[in-house]
N, C-alpha and C positions, 0 to 999 in steps of 0.2 A: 767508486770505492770510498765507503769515508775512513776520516781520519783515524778511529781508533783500529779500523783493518789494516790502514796502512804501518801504524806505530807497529805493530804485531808481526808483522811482515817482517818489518826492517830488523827487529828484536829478535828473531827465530832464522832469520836467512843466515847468517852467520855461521850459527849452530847447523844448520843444514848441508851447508856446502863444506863440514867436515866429514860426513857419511861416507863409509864405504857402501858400496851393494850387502855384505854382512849387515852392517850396523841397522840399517835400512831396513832391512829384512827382518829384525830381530826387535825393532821398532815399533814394526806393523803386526805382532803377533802378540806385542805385549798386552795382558790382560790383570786386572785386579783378581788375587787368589780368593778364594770361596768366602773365606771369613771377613774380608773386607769388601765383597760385593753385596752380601748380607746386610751390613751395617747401614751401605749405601740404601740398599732397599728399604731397609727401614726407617731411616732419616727420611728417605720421599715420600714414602707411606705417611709420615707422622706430618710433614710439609702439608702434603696433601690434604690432610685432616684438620689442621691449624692447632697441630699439639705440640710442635716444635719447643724444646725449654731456648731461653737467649743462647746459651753453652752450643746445645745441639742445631740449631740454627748456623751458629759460626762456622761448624763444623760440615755443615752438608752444604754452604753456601763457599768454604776453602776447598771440597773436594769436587765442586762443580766445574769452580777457574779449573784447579789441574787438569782435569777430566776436559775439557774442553782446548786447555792447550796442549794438552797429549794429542788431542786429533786433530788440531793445528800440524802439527809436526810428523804424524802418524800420515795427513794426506799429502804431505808435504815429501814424504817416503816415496810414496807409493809414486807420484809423478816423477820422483829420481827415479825410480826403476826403470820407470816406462820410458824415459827418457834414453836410459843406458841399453834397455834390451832393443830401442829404434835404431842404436848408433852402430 
């Protein structure tokens, strides 16, 4: 594991172990609404093409981190469950 998995870890564990099975739940189901999965699409689209402006760069490069530590936390759920529904 390197280091910035393990900083991430340590940074998120906290937050985690205040979950109920609700919270959990409600967690793993969260999705970006229609209008902002739009946007994203089209930020990648535009990445993709190398048409990105600096602005819009910032912007699909800030919704990535979130996006990626939402499913830090999102799988981090789903192991509390599995956890609670073994016990």
């Amino acid at each position: 594991m390197n280091r910035a998995t393990t900083t991430l870890d340590r940074l998120v564990e906290p937050l985690v172990r205040t979950f109920t099975p609700q919270v959990a739940r409600s967690l793993i189901q969260l999705r970006a609404d229609p209008e902002l999965q739009a946007r994203m699409d089209e930020l990648a689209e535009k990445s993709n093409e190398g048409t990105l402006t600096a602005e819009e760069r910032e912007e699909y490069e800030t919704s990535i981190r979130v996006a990626n530590y939402l499913a830090i936390i999102q799988a981090k759920a789903r192991r509390l469950l599995t956890a609670a529904e073994r016990s």
